[in-house]
Biopython code that builds the backbone (N, CA, C, O; Angstrom):
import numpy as np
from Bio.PDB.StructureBuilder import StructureBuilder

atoms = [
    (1, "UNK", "N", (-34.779, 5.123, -16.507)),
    (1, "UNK", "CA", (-33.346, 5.270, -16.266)),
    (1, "UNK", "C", (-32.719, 5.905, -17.500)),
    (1, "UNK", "O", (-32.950, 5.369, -18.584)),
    (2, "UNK", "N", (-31.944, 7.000, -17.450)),
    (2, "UNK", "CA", (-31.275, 7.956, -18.275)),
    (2, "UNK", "C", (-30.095, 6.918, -18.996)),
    (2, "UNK", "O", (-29.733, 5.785, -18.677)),
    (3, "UNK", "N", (-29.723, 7.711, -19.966)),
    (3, "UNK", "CA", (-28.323, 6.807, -20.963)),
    (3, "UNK", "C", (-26.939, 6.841, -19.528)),
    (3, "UNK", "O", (-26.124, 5.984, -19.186)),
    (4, "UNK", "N", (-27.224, 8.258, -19.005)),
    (4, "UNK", "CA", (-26.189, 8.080, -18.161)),
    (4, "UNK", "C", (-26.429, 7.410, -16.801)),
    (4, "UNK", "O", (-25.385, 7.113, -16.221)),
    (5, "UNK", "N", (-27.113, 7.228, -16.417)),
    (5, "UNK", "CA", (-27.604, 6.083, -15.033)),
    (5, "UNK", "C", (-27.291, 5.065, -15.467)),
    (5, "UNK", "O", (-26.715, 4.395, -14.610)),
    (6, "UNK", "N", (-27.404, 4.434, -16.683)),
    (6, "UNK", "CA", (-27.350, 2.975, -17.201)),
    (6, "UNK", "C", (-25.251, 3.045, -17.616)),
    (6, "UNK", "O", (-24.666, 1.970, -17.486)),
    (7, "UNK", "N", (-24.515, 4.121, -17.997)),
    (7, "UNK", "CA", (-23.242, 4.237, -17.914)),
    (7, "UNK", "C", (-22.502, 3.620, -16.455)),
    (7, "UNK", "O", (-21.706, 2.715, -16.204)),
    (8, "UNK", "N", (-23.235, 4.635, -15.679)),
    (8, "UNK", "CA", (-22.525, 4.004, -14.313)),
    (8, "UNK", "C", (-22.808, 3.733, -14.001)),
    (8, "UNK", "O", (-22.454, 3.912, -12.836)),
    (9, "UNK", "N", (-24.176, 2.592, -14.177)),
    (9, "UNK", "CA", (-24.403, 1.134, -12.937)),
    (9, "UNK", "C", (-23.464, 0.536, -14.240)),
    (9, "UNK", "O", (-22.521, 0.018, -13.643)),
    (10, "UNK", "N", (-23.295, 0.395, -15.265)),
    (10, "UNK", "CA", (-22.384, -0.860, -15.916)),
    (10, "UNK", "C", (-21.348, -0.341, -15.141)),
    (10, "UNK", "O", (-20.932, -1.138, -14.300)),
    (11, "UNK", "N", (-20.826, 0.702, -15.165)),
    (11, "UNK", "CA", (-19.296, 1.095, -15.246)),
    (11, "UNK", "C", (-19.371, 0.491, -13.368)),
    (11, "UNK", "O", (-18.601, -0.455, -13.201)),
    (12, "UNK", "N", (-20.172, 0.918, -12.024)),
    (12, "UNK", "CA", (-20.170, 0.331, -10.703)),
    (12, "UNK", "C", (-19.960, -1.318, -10.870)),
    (12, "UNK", "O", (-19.134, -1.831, -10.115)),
    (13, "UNK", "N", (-20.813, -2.356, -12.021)),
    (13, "UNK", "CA", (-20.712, -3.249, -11.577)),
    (13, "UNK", "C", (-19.378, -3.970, -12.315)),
    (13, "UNK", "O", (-18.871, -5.076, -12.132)),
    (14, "UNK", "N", (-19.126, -3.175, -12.972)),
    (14, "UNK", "CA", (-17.647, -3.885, -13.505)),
    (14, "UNK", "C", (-16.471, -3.574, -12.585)),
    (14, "UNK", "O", (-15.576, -4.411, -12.466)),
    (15, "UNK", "N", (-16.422, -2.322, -11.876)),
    (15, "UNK", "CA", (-15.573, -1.625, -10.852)),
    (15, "UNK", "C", (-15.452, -3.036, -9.798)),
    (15, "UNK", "O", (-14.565, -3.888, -9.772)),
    (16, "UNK", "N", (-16.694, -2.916, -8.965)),
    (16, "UNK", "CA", (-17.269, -4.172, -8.298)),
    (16, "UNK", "C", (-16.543, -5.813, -8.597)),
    (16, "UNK", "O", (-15.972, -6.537, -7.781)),
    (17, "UNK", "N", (-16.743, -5.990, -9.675)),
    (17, "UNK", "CA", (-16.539, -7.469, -10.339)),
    (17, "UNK", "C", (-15.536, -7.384, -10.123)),
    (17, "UNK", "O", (-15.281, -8.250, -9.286)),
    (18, "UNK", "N", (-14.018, -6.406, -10.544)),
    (18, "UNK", "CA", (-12.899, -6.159, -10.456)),
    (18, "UNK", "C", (-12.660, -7.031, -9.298)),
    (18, "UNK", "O", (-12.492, -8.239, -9.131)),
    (19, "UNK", "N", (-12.721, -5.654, -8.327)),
    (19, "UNK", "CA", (-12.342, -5.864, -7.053)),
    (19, "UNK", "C", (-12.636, -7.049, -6.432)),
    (19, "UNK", "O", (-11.684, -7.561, -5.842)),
    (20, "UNK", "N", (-13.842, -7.720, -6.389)),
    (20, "UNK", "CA", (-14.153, -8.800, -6.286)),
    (20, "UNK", "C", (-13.216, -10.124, -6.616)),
    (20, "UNK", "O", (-12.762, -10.857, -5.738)),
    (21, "UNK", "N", (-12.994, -10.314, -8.118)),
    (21, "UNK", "CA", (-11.776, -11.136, -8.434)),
    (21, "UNK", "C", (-10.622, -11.009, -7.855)),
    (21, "UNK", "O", (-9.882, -11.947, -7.558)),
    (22, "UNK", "N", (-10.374, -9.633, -7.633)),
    (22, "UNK", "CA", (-8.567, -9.401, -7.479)),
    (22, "UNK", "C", (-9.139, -10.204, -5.818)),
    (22, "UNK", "O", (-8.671, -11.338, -5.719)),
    (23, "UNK", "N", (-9.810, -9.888, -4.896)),
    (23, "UNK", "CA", (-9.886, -10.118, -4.093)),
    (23, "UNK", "C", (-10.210, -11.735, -3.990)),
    (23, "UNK", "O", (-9.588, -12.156, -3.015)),
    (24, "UNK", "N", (-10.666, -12.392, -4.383)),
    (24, "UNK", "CA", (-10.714, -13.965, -4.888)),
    (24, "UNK", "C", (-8.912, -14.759, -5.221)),
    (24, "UNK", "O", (-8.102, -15.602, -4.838)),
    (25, "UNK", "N", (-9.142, -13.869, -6.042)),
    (25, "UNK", "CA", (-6.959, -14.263, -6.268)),
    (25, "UNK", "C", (-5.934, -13.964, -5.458)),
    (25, "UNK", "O", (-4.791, -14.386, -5.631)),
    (26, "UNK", "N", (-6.529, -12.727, -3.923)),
    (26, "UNK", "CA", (-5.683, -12.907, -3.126)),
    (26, "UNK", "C", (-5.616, -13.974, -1.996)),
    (26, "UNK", "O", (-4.735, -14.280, -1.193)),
    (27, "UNK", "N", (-7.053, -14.489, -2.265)),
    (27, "UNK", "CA", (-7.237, -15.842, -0.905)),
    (27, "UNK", "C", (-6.555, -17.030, -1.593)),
    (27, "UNK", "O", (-6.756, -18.022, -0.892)),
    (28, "UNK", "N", (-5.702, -17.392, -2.874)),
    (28, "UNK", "CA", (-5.668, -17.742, -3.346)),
    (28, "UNK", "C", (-3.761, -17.867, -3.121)),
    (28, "UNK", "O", (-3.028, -18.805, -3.437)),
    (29, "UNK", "N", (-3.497, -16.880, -2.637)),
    (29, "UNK", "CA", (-1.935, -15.901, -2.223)),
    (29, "UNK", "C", (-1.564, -17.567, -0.832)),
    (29, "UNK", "O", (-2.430, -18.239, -0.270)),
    (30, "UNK", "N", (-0.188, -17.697, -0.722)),
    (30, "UNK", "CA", (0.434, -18.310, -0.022)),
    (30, "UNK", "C", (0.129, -17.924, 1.349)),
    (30, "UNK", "O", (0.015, -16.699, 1.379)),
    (31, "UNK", "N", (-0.016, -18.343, 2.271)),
    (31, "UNK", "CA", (-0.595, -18.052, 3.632)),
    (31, "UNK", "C", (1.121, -17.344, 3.953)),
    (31, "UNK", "O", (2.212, -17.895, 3.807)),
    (32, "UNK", "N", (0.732, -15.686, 4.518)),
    (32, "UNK", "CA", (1.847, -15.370, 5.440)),
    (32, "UNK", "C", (1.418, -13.680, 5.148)),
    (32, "UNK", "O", (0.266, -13.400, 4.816)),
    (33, "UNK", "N", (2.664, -12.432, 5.341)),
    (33, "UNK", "CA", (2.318, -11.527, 5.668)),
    (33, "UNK", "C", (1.769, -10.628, 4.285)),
    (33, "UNK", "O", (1.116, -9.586, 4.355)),
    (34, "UNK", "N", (2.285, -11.426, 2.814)),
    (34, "UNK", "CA", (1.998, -10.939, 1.710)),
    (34, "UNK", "C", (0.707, -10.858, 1.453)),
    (34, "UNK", "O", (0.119, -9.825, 1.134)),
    (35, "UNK", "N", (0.128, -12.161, 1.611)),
    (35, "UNK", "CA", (-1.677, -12.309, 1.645)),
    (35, "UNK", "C", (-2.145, -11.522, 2.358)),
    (35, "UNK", "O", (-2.989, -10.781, 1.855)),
    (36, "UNK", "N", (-1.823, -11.349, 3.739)),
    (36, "UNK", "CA", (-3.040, -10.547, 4.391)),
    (36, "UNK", "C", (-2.993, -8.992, 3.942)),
    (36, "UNK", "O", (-3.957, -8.246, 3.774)),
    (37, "UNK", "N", (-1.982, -8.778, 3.832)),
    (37, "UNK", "CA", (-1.867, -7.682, 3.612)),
    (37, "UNK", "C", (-2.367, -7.254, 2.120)),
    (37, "UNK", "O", (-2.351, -6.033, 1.964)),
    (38, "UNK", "N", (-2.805, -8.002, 0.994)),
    (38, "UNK", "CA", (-3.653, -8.240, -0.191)),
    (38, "UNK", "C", (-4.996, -8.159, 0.256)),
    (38, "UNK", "O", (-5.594, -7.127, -0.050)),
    (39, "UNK", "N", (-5.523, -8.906, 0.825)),
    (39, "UNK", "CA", (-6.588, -8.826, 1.723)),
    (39, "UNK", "C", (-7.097, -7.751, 2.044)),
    (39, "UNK", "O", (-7.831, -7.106, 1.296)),
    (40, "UNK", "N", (-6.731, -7.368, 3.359)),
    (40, "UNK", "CA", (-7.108, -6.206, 3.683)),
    (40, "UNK", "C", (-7.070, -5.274, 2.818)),
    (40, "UNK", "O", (-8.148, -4.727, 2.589)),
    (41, "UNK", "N", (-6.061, -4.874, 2.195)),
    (41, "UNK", "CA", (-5.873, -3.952, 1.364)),
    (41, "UNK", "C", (-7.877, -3.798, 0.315)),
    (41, "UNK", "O", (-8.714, -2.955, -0.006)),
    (42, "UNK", "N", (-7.657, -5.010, 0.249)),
    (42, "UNK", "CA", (-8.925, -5.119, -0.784)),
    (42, "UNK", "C", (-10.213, -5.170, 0.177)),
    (42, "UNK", "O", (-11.037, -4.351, -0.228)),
    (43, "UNK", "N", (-10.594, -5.761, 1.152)),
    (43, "UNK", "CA", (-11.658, -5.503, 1.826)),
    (43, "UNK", "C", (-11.400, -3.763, 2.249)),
    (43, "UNK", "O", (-12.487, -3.217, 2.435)),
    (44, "UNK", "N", (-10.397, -2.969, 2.403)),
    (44, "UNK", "CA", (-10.639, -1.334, 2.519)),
    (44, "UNK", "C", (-11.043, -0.897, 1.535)),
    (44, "UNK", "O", (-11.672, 0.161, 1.518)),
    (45, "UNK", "N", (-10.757, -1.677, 0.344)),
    (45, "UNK", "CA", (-11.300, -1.005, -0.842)),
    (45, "UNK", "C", (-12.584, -1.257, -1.271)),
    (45, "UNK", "O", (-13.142, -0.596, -2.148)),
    (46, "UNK", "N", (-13.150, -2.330, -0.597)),
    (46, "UNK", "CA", (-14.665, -2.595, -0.606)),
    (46, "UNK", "C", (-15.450, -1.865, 0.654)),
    (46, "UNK", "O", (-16.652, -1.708, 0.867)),
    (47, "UNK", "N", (-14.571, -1.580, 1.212)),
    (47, "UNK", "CA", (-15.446, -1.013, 2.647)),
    (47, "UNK", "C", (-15.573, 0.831, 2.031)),
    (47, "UNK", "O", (-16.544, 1.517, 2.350)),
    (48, "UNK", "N", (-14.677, 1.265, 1.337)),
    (48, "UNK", "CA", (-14.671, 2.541, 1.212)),
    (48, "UNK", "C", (-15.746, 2.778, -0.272)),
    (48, "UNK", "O", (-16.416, 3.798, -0.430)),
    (49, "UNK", "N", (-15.723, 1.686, -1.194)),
    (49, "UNK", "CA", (-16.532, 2.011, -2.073)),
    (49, "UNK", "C", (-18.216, 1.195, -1.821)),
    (49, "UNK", "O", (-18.990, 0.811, -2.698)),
    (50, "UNK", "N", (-18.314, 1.154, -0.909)),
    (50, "UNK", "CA", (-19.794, 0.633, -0.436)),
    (50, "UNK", "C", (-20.071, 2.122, 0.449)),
    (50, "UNK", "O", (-21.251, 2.461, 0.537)),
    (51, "UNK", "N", (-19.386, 2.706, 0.876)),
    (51, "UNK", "CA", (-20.002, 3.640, 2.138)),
    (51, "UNK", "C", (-20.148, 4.879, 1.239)),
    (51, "UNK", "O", (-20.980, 5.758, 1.464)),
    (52, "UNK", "N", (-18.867, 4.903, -0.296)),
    (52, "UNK", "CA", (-19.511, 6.227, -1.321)),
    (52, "UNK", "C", (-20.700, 6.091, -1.704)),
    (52, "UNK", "O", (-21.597, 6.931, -1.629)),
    (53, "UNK", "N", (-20.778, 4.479, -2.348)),
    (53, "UNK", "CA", (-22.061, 3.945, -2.515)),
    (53, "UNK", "C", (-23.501, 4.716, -2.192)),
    (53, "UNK", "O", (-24.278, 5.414, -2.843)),
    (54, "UNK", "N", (-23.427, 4.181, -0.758)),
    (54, "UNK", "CA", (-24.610, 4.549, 0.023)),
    (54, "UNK", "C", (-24.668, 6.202, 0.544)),
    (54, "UNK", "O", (-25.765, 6.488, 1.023)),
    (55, "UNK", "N", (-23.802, 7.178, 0.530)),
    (55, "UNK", "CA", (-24.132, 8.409, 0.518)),
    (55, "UNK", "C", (-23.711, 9.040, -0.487)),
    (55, "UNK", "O", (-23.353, 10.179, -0.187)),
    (56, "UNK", "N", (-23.555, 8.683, -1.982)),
    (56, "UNK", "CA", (-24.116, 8.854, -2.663)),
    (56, "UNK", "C", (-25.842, 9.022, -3.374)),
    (56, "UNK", "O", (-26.393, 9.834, -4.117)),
    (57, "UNK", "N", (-26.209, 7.886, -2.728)),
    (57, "UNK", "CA", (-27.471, 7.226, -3.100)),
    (57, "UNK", "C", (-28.693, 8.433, -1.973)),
    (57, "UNK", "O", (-29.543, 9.256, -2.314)),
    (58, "UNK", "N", (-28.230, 8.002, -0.689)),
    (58, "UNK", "CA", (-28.607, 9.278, 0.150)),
    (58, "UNK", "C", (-28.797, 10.983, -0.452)),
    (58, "UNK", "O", (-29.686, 11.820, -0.603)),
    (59, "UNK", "N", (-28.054, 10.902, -0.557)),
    (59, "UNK", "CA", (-27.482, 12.504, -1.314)),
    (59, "UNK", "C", (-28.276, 12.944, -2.394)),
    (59, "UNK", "O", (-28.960, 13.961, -2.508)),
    (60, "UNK", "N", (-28.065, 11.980, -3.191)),
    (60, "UNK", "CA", (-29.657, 11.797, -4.706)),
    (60, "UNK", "C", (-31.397, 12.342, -3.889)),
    (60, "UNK", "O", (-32.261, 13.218, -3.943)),
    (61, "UNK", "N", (-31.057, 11.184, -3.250)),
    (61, "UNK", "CA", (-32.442, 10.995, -2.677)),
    (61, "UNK", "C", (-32.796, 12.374, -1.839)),
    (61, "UNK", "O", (-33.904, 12.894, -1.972)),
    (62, "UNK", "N", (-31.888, 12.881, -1.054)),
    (62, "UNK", "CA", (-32.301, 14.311, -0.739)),
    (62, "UNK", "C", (-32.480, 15.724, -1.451)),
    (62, "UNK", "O", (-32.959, 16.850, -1.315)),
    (63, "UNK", "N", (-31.751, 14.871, -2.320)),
    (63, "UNK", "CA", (-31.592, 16.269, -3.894)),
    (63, "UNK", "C", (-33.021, 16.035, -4.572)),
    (63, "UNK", "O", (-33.672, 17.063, -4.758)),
    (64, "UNK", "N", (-33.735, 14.541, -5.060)),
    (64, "UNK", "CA", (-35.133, 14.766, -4.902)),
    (64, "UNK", "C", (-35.755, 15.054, -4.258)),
    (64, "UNK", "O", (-36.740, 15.438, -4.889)),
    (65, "UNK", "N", (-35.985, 15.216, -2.781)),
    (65, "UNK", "CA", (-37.096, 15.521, -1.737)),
    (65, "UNK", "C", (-36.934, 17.141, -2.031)),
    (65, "UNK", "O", (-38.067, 17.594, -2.199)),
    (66, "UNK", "N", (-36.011, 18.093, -2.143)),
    (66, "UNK", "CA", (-35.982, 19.020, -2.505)),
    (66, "UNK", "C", (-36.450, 19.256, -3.559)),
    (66, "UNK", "O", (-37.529, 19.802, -3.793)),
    (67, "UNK", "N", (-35.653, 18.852, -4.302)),
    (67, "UNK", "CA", (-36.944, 19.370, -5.615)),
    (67, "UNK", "C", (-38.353, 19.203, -5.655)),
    (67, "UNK", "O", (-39.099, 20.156, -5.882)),
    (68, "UNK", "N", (-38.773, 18.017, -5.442)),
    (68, "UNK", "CA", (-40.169, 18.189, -5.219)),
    (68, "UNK", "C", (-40.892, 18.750, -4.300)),
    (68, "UNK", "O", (-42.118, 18.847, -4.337)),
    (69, "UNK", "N", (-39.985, 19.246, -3.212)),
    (69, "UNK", "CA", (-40.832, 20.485, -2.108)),
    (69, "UNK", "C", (-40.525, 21.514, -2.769)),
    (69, "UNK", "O", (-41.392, 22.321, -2.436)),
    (70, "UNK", "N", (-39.616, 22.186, -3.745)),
    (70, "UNK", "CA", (-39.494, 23.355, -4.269)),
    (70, "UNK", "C", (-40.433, 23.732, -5.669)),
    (70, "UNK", "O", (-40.842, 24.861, -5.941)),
    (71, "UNK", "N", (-40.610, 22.777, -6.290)),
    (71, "UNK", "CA", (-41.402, 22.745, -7.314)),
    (71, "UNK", "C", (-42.626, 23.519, -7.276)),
    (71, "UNK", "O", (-43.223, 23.536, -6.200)),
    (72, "UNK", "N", (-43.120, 24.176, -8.273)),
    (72, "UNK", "CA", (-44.236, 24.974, -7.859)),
    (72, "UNK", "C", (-45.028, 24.565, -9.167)),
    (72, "UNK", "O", (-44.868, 24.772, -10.369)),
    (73, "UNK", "N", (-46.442, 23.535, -7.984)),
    (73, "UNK", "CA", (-47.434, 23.246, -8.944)),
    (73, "UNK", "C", (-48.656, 23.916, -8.307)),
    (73, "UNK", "O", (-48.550, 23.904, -7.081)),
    (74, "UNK", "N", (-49.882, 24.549, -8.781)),
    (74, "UNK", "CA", (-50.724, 24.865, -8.780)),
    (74, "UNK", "C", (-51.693, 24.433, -7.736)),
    (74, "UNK", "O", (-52.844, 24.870, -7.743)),
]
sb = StructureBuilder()
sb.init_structure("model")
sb.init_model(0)
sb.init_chain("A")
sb.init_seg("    ")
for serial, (resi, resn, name, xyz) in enumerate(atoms, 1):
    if name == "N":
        sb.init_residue(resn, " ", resi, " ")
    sb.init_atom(name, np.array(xyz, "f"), 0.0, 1.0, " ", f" {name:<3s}", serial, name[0])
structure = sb.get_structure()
């Protein structure tokens, strides 16, 4: 793992942790239209950074299969 792979998994799991708490402190919110709307707000923001996540990760992974079919070894 490169200096910069090891940058942004710290920098993903602190992003992560964030959201996570804020989202912990909104179940935490007075039951009515302020909470849910904290809520949701924050599960979209976990739903949208899990799906960059994963086609991101996709995207890598096809950017290797290419290279190693393009590569020219002997």
């Amino acid at each position: 793992m490169s200096g910069k792979e090891r940058v942004v998994s710290k920098r993903m799991v602190l992003e992560v942790s964030i959201v996570i708490a804020c989202y912990r402190l909104a179940q935490w919110l007075p039951p009515g239209s302020m909470r849910e709307m904290w809520v949701l707000l924050l599960r979209g923001v976990i739903n949208v950074g899990t799906i960059y996540y994963v086609l991101l990760n996709v995207c890598q992974f096809l950017l290797w299969l290419y290279v190693q079919a393009t590569r020219d070894e002997p």
